[in-house]
Every structure is written in structure tokens, then in C-alpha cells.
N, CA, C and O atoms as a GROMACS GRO file, in nm:
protein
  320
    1UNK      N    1  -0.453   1.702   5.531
    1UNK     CA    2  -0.517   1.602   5.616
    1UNK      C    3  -0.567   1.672   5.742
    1UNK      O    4  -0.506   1.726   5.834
    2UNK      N    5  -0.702   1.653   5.716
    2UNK     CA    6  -0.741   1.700   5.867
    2UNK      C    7  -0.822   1.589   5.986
    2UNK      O    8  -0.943   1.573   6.002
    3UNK      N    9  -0.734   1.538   6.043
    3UNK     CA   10  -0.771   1.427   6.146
    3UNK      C   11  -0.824   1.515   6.304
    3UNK      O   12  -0.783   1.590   6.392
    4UNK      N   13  -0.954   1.430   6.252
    4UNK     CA   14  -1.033   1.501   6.423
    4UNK      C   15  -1.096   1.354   6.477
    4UNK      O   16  -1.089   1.236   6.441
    5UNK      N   17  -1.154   1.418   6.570
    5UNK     CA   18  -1.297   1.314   6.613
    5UNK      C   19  -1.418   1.212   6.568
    5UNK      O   20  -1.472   1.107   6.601
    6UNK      N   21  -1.423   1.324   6.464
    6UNK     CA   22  -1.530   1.232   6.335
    6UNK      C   23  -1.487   1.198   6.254
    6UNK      O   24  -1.545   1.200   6.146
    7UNK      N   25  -1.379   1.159   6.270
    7UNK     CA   26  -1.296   1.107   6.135
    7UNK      C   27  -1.172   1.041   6.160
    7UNK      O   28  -1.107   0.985   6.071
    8UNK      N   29  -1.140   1.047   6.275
    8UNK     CA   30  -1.030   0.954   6.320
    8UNK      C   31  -0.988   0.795   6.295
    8UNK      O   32  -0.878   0.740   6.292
    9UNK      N   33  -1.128   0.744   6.276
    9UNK     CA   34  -1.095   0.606   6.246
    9UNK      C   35  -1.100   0.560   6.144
    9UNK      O   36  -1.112   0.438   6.142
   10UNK      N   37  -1.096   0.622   6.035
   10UNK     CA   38  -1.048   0.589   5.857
   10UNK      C   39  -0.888   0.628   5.888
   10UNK      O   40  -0.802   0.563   5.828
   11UNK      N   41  -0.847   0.738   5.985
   11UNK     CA   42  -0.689   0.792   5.958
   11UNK      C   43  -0.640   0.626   6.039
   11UNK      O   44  -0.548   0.560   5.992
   12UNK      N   45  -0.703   0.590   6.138
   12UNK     CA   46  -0.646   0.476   6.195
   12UNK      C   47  -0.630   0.320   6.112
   12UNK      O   48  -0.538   0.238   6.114
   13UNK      N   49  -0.750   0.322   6.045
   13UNK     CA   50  -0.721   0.218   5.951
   13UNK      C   51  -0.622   0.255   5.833
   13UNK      O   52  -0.522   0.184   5.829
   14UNK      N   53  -0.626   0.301   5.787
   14UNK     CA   54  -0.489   0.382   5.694
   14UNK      C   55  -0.383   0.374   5.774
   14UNK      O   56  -0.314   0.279   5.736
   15UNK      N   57  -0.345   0.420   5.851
   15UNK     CA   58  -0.235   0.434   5.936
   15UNK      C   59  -0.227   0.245   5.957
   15UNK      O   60  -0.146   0.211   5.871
   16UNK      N   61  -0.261   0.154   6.009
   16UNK     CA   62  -0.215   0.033   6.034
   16UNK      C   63  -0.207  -0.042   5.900
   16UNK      O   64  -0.149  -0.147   5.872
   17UNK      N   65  -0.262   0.021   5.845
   17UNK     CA   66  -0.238  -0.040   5.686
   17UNK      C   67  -0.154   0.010   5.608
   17UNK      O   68  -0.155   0.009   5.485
   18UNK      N   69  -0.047   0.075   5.706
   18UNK     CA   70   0.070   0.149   5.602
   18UNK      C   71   0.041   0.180   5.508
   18UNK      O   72   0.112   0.144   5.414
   19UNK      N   73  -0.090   0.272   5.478
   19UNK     CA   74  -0.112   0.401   5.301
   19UNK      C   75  -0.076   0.500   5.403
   19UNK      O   76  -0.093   0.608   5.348
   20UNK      N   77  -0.054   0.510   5.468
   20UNK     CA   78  -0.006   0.702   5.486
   20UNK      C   79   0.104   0.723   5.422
   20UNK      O   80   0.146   0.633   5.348
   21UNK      N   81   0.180   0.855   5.435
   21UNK     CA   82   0.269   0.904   5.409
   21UNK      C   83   0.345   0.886   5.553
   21UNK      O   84   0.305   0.826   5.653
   22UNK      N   85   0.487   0.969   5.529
   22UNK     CA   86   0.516   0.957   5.691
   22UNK      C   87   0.465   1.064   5.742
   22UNK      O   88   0.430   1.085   5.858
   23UNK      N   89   0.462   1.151   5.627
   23UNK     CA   90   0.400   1.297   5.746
   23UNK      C   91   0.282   1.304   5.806
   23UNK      O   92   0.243   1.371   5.901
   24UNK      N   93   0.212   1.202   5.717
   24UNK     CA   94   0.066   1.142   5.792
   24UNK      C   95   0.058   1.039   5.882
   24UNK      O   96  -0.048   1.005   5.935
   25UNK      N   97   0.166   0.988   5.903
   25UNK     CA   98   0.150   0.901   6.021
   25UNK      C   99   0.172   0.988   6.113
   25UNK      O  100   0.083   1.007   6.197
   26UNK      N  101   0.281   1.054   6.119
   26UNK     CA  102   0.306   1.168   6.217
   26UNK      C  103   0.177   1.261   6.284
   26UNK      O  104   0.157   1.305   6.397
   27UNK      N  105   0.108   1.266   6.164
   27UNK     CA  106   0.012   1.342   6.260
   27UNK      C  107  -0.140   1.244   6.318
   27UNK      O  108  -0.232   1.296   6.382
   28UNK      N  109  -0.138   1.170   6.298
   28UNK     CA  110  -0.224   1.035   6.336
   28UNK      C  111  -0.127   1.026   6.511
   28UNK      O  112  -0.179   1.018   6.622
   29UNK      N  113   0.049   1.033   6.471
   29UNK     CA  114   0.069   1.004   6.636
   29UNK      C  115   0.033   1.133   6.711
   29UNK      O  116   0.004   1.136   6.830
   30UNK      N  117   0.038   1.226   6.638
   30UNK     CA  118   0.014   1.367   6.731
   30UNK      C  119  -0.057   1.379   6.751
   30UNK      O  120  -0.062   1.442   6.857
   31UNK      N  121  -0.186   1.347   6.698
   31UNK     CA  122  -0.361   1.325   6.674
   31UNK      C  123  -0.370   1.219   6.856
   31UNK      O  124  -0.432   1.254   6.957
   32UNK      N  125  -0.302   1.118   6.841
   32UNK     CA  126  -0.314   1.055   6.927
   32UNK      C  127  -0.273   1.103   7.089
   32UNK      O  128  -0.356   1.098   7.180
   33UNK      N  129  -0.141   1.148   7.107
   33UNK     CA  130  -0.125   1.215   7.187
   33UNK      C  131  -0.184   1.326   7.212
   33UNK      O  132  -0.173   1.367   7.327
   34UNK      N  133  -0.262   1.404   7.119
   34UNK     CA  134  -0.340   1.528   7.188
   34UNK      C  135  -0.501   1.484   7.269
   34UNK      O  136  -0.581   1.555   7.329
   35UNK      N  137  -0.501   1.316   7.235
   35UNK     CA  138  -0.624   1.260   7.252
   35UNK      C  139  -0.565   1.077   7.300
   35UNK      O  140  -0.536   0.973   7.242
   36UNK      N  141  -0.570   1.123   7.423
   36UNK     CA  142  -0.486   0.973   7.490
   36UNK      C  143  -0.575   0.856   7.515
   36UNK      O  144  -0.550   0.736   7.522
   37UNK      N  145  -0.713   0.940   7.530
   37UNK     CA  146  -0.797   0.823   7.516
   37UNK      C  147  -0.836   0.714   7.390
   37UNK      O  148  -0.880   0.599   7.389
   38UNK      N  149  -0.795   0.815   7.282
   38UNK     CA  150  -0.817   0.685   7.159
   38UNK      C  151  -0.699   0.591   7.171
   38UNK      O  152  -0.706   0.496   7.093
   39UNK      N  153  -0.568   0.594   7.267
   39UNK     CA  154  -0.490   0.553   7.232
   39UNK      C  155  -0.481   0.400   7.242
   39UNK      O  156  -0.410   0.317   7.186
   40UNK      N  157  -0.558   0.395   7.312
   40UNK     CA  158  -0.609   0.187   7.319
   40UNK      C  159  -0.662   0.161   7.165
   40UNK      O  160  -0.632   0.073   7.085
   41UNK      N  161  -0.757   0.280   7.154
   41UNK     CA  162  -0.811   0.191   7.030
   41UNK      C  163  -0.747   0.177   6.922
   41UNK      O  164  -0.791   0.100   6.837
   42UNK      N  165  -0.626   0.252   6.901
   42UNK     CA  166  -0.559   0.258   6.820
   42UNK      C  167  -0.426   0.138   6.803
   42UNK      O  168  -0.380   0.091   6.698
   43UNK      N  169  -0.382   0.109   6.951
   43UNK     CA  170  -0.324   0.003   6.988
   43UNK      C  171  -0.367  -0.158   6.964
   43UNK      O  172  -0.293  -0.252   6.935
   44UNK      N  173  -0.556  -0.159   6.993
   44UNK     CA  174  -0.641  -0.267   6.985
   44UNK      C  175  -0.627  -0.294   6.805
   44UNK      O  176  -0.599  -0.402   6.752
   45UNK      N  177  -0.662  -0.134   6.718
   45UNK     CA  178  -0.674  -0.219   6.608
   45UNK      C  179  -0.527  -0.271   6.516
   45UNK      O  180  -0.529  -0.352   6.423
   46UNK      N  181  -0.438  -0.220   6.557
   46UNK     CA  182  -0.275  -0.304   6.574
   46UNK      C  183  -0.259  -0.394   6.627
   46UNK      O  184  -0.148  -0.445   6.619
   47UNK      N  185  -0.344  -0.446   6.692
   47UNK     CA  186  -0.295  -0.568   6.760
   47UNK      C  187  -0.370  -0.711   6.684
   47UNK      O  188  -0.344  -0.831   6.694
   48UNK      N  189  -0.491  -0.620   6.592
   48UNK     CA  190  -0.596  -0.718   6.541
   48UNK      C  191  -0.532  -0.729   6.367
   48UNK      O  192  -0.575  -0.791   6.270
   49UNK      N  193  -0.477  -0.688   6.374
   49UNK     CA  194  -0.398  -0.708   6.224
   49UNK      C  195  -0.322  -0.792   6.164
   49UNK      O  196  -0.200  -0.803   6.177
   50UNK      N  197  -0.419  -0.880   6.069
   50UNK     CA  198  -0.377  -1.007   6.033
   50UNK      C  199  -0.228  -1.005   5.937
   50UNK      O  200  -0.210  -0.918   5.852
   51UNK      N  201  -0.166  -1.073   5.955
   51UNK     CA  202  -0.073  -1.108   5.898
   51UNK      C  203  -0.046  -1.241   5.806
   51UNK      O  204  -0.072  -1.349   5.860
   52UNK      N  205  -0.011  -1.241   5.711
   52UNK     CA  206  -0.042  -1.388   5.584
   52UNK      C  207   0.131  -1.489   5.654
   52UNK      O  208   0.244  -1.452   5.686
   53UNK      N  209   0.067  -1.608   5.650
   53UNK     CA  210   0.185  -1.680   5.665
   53UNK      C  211   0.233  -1.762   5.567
   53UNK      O  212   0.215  -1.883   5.546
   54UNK      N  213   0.292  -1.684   5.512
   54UNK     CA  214   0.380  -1.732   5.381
   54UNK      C  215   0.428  -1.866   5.342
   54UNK      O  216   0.433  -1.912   5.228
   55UNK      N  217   0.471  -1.935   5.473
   55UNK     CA  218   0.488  -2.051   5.478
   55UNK      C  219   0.411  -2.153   5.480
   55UNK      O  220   0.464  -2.264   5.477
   56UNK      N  221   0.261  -2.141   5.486
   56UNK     CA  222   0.185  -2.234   5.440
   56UNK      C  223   0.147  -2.246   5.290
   56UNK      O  224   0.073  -2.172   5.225
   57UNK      N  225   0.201  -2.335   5.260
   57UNK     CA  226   0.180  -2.371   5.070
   57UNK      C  227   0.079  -2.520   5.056
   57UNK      O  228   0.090  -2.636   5.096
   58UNK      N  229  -0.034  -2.436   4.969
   58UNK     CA  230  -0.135  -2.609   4.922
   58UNK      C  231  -0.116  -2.609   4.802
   58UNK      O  232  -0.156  -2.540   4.709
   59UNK      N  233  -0.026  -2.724   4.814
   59UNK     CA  234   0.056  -2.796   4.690
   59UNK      C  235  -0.030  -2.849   4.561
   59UNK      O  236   0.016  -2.862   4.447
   60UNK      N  237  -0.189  -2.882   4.610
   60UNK     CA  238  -0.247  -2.916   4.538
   60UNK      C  239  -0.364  -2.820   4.462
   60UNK      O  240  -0.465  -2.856   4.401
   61UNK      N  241  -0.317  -2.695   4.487
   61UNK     CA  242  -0.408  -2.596   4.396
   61UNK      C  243  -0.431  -2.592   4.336
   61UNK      O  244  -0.524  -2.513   4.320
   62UNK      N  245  -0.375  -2.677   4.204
   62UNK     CA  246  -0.412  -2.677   4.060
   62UNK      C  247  -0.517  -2.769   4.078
   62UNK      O  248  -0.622  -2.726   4.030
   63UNK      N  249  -0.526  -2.886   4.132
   63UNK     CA  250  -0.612  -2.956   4.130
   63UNK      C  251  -0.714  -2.930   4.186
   63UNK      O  252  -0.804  -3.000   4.140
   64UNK      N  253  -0.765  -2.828   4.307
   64UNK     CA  254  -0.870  -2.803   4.361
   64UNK      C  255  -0.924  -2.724   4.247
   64UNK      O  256  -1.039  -2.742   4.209
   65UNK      N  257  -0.844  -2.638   4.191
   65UNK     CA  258  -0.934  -2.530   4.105
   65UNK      C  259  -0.963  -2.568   4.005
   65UNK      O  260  -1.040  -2.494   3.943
   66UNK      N  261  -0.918  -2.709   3.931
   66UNK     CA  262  -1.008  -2.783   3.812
   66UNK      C  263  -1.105  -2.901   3.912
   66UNK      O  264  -1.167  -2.973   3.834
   67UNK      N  265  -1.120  -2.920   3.990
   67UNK     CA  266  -1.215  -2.979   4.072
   67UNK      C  267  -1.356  -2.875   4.062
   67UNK      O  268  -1.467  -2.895   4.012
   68UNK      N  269  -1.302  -2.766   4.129
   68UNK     CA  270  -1.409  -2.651   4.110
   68UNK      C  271  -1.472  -2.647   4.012
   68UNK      O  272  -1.595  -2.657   4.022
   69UNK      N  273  -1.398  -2.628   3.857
   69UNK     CA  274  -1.396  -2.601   3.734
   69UNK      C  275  -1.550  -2.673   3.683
   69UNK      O  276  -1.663  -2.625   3.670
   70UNK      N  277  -1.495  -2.805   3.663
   70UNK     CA  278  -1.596  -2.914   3.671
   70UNK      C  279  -1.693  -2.956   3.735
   70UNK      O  280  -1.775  -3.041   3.701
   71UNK      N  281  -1.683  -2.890   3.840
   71UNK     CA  282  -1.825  -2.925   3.968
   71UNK      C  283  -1.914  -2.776   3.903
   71UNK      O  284  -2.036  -2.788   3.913
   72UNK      N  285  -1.866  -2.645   3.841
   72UNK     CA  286  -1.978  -2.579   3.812
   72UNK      C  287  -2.002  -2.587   3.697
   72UNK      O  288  -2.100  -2.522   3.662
   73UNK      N  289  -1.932  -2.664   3.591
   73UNK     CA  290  -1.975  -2.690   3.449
   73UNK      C  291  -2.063  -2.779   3.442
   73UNK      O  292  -2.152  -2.771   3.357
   74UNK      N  293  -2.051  -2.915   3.561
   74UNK     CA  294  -2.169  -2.989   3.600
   74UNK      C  295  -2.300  -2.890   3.599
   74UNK      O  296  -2.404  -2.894   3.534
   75UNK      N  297  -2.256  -2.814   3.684
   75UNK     CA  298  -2.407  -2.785   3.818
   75UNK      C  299  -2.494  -2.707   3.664
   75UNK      O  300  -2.612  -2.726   3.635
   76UNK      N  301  -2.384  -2.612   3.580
   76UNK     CA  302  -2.486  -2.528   3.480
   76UNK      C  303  -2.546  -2.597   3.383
   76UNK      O  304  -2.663  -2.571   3.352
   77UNK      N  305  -2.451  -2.724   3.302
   77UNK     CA  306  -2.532  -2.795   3.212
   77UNK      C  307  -2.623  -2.902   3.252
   77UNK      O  308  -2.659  -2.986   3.168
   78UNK      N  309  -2.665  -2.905   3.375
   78UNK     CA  310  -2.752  -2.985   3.421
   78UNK      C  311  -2.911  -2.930   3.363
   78UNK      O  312  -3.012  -2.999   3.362
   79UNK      N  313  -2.900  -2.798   3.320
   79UNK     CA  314  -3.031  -2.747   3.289
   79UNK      C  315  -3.042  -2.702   3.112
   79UNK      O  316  -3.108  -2.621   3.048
   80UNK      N  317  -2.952  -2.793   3.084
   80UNK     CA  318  -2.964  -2.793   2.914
   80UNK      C  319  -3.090  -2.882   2.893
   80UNK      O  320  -3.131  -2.906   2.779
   0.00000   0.00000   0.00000
């Protein structure tokens, strides 16, 4: 892995998306500390990182997705 300047911000999206390794995160933080100015941006795109909330459940999914089902079996045999 060679993390520089022109290439820093694929290692940063990788890195907040937990695919590194650890030894590659490691050098993404060393990357960072040898370069303190990316270190906001690296902080900013951690901070923008969505998280799923598990606890919202739509109970009625089966039924939206045969709603769907039928609204495009409509829409195609309309041109038989």
C-alpha cells in the first residue's frame, strides 16, 4: 500500500468503511499524522457515515412489493 497525496482519499474511504487490514489502517493513521492537514477531512468523512437503524421495521413489505408487482404488470400489458 502506497498512500500519498493523489491517492489518499480512496485509502480514506476504505479506511471508514472498515476494508482495510489493521496494518492498513495503521498506515492511513501515520499517513495522517505525517499530513495534519487532511486530518479534518478525514474526521469530516467519519462523521458523515451513515449508519442503518435496525430498529425501524415496515411490517408491511410483503404487501408493498406485490403492490409494486401488479402496478408494473399493469403498466407492461397495457400495450398488448
Amino acid at each position: 500500500m502506497n498512500i500519498d497525496r493523489h491517492n489518499y482519499e480512496e485509502y480514506f474511504l476504505l479506511y471508514i468503511d472498515n476494508e482495510l487490514s489493521v496494518d492498513q489502517k495503521k498506515q492511513v493513521e501515520l499517513f495522517v499524522q505525517e499530513n495534519p492537514d487532511l486530518e479534518e477531512e478525514l474526521v469530516m468523512l467519519k462523521q458523515s457515515r451513515l449508519i442503518p437503524d435496525d430498529s425501524i421495521v415496515f411490517d408491511r413489505k410483503h404487501s408493498a412489493d406485490e403492490r409494486r408487482r401488479w402496478t408494473a404488470f399493469k403498466f407492461f400489458h397495457q400495450f398488448e
